[in-house]
C-alpha positions as CSV (number, residue, x, y, z in Angstrom):
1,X,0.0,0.0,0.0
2,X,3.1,2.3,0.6
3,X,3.9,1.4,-2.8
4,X,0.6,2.3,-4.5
5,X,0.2,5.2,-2.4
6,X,4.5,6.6,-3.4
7,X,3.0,5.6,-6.7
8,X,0.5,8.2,-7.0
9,X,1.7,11.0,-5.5
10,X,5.0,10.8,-7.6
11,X,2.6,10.4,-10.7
12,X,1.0,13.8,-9.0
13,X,4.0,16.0,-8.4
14,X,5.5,14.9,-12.5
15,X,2.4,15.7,-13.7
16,X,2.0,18.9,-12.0
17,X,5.7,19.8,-13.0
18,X,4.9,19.1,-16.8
19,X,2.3,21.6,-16.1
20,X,4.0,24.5,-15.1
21,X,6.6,24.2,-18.0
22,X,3.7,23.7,-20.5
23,X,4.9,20.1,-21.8
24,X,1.5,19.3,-23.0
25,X,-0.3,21.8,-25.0
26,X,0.4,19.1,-28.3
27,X,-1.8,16.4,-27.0
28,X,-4.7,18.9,-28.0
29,X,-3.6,21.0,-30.1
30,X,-6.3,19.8,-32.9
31,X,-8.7,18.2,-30.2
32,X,-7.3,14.8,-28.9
33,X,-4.7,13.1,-30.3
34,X,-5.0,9.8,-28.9
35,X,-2.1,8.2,-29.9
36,X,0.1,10.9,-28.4
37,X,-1.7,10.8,-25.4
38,X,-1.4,7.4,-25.3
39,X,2.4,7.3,-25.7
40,X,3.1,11.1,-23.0
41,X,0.7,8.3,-20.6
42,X,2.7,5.5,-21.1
43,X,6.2,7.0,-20.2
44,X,5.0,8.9,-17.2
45,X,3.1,5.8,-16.3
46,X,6.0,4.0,-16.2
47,X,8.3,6.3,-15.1
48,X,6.3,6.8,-11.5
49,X,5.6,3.3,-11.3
50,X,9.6,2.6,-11.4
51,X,10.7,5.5,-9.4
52,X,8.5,4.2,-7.1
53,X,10.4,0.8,-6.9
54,X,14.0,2.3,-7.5
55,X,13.1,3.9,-3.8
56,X,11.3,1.5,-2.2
57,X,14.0,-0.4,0.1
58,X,14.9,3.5,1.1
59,X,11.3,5.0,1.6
60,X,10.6,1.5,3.7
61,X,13.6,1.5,5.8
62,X,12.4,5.3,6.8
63,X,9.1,5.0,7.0
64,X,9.3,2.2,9.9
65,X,12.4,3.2,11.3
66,X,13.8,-0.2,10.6
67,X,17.5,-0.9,12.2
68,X,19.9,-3.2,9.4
69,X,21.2,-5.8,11.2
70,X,25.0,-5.4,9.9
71,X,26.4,-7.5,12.6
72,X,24.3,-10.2,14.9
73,X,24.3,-8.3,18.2
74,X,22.2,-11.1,20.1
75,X,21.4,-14.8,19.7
76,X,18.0,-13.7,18.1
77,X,19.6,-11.6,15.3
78,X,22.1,-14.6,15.1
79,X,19.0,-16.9,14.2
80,X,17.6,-14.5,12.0
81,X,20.7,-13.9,10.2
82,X,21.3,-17.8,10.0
83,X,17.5,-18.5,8.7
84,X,17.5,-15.6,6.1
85,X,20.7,-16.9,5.0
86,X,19.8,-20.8,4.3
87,X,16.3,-19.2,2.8
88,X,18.0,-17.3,0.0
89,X,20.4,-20.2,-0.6
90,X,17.5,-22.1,-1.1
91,X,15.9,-19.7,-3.3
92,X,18.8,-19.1,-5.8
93,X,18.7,-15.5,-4.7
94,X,21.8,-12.8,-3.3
95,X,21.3,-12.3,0.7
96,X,18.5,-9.7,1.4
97,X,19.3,-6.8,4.1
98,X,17.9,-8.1,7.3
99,X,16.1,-5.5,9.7
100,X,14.2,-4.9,12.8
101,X,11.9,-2.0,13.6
102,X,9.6,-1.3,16.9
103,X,6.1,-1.7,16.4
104,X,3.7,-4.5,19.3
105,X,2.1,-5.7,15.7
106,X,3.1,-8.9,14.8
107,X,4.3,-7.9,11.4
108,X,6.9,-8.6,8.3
109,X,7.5,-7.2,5.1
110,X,10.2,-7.2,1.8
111,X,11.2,-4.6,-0.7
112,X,13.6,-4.1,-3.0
113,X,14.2,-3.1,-6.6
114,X,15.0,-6.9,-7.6
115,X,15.9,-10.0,-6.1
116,X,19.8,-9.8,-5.4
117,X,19.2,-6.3,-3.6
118,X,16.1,-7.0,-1.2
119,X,15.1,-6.4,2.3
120,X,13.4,-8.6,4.7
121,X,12.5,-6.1,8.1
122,X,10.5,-8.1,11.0
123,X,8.9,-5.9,13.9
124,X,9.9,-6.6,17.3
125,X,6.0,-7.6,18.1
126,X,6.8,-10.7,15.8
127,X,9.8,-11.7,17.1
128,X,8.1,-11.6,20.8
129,X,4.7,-13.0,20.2
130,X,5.4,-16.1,17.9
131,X,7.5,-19.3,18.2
132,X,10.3,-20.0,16.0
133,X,8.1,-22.5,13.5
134,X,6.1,-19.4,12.7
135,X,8.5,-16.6,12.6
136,X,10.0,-19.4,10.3
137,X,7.0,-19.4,8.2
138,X,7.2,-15.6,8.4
139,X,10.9,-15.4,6.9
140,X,9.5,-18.2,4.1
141,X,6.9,-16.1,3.0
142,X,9.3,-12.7,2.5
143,X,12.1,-14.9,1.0
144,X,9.4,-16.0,-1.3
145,X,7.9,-13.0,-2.5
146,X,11.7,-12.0,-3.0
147,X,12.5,-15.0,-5.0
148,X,9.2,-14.5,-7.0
149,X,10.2,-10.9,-8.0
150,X,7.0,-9.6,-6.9
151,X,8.0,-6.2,-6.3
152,X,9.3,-5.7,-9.8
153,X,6.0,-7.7,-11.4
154,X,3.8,-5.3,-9.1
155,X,5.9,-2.2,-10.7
156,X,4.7,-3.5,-14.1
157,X,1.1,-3.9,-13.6
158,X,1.2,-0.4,-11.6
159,X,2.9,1.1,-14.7
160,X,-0.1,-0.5,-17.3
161,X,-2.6,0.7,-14.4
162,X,-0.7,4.3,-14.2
163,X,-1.0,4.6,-18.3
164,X,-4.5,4.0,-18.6
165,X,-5.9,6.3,-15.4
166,X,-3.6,8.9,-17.3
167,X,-5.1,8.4,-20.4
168,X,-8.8,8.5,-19.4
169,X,-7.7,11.1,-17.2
170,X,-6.9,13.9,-19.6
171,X,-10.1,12.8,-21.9
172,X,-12.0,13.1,-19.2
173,X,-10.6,16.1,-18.4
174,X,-10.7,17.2,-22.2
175,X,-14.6,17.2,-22.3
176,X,-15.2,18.6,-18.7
177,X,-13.3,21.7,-19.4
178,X,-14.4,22.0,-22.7
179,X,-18.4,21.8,-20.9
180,X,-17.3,24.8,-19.1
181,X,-15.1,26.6,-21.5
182,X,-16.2,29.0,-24.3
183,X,-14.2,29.8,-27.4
184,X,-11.4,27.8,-29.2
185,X,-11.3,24.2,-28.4
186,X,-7.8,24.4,-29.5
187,X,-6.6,25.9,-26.3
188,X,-8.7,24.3,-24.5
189,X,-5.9,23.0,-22.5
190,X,-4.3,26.2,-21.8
191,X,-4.0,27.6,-18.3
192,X,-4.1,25.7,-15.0
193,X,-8.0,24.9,-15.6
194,X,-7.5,21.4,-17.9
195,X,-4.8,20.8,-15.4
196,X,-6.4,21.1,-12.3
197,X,-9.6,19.2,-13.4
198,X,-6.5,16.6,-15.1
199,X,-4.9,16.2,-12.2
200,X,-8.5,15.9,-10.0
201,X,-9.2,12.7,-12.3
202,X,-6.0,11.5,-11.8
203,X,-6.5,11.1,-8.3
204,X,-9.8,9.5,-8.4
205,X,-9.2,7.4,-11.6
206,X,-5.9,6.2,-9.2
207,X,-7.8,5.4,-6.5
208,X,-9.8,2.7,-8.2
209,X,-7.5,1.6,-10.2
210,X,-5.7,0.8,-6.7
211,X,-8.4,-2.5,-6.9
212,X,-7.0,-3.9,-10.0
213,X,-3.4,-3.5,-8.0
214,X,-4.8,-5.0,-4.9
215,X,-6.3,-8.4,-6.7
216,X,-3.3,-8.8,-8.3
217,X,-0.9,-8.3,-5.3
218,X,-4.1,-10.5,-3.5
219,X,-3.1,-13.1,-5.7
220,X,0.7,-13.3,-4.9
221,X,0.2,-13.9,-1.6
222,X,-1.1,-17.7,-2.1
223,X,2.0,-18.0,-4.3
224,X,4.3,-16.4,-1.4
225,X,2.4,-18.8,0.8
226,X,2.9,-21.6,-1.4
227,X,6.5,-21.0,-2.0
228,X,7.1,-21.1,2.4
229,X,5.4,-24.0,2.7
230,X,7.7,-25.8,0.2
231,X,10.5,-24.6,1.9
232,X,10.3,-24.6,5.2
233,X,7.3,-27.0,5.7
234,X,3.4,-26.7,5.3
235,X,3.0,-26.9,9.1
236,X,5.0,-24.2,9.4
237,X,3.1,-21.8,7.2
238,X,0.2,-22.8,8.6
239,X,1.3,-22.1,12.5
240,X,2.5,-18.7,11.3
241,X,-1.0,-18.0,9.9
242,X,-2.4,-19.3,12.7
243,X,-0.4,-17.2,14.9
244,X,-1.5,-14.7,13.2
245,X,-5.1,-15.2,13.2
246,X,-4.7,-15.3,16.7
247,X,-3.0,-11.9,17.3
248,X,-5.7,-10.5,15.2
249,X,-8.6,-12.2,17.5
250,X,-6.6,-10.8,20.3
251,X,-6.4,-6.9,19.1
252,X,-10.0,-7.2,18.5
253,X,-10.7,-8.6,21.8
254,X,-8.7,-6.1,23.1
255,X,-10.3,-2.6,21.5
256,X,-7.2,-2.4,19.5
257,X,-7.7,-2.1,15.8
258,X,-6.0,-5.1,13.8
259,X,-2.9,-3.7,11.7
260,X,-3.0,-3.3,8.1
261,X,0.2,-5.4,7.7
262,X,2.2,-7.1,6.0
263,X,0.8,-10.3,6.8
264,X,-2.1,-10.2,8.0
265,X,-4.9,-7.7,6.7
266,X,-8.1,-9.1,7.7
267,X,-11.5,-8.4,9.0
268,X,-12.2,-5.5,6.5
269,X,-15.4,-5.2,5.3
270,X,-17.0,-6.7,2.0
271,X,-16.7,-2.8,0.1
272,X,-12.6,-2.1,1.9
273,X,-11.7,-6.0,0.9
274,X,-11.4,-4.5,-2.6
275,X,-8.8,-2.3,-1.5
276,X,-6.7,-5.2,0.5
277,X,-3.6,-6.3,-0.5
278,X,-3.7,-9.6,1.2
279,X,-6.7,-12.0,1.4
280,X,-8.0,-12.7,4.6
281,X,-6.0,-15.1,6.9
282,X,-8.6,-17.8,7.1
283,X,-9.0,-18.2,3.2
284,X,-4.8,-18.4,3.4
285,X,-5.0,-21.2,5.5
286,X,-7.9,-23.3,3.5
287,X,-5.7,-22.8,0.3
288,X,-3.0,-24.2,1.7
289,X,-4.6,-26.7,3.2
290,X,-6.5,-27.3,0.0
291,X,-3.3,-28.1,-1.7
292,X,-1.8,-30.3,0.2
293,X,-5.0,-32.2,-0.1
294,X,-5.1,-32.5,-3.9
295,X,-1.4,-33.0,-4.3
296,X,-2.5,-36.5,-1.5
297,X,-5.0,-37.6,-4.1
């Protein structure tokens, strides 16, 4: 969600640039000229989607105040260092960073720009509330997603999603201003009107295009799932979802409001589930418990 959100407002600011130096003014010039539109949409669509991955590891690592482990300072960070290590062995991929940030959520993620150059941060609420199985399963599931390239496959899907709210941005924006404009529709695109109404679809366009995003990043997480269980074991998985589950239960129990992390979005209602980028926990567990089951037959 970082990622989507970075996205967008990068996709914002470069389009709002481009305005003030008058970069556009062709892609009207004789009404639309889709094909021009289509081509100024597709670099800047793929040219926010990108930056947005080319910062990710950095933007993460600030965001949650995540501390690199560069040398194990405790038998903990040993076993981390020792588990992340046989992972990516495993996984035919070059040693992630390995970091730790303060937050009571049980909670993991990974970024990167590809999959010699990723990080795998865990927050201290994981380390404390589960056993080493799950936290195991955990570390599975990040290695996975690393060895999967999901971050650079979610870059390309966000720069086709970022090209097409462009392009139906600025015809949207094309008729709306020319509903409210008199004179030549030539120039219709003049001025920080077509911009401002541009840059208004843009945003909203974005926002439900985040749902396209979501389903596919939705999807990912079975495989990510899939991929730990192979590795480190089904049971494993499966206790680290459970665990999971559990914490969740707990928060609720507790008046606290269940995270919207890494691993474990859940509880959302039906309308919000669109927006999710993980499916719930309990559908997590019956698909891997699903497989297992038809791989036995």
């Amino acid at each position: 969600m970082l990622f989507v959100l970075t996205n967008l407002a990068i996709i914002a600011v470069i389009s709002f640039i481009l305005s003030i130096f008058n970069v556009q003014p062709f892609l009207t010039q004789h009404g639309l000229n889709y094909q021009s539109l289509l081509v100024y949409a597709l670099i800047i669509g793929f040219t926010g989607s990108f930056i947005s991955l080319f910062v990710s590891k950095w933007m993460a690592t600030h965001a949650f105040g995540v501390r690199i482990i560069q040398k194990p300072n405790d038998p903990t960070e040993q076993w981390l260092f020792s588990e992340v290590t046989l992972l990516a062995k495993q996984n035919n991929i070059g040693m992630p960073e390995i970091g730790i940030y303060d937050s009571p959520e049980p909670n993991a993620f990974a970024t990167g720009w590809n999959k010699n150059n990723a990080l795998i941060a865990v927050s201290t609420g994981l380390l404390n509330a589960m056993d080493r199985d799950g936290i195991q399963g955990v570390l599975g599931h990040e290695v996975s997603h690393v060895a999967n390239g999901d971050m650079v496959t979610l870059a390309l899907i966000q720069g086709v999603v970022n090209t097409f709210v462009i392009f139906f941005a600025r015809i949207a924006a094309f008729f709306v201003t020319q509903l409210f404009r008199k004179g030549d529709s030539e120039h219709v695109n003049d001025g920080f009107v077509y911009y401002g109404v541009a840059l208004l679809f843009e945003i909203i366009f974005g926002i439900l295009a985040t749902a396209i995003v979501m389903w596919f990043s939705r999807y990912r997480e079975f495989r990510a799932d899939e991929g730990s269980a192979k590795i480190v074991g089904k049971d494993k998985m499966i206790s680290a979802l459970e665990q999971l589950k559990a914490q969740t239960n707990k928060s609720i129990e507790d008046d606290r409001a269940p995270a919207f992390s890494a691993m474990k979005i859940s509880h959302q209602s039906k309308w919000l589930s669109i927006f999710a980028s993980h499916p719930p926990l309990e559908k997590r567990i019956e698909a891997l418990q699903k497989s297992d089951q038809s791989r036995s037959r």
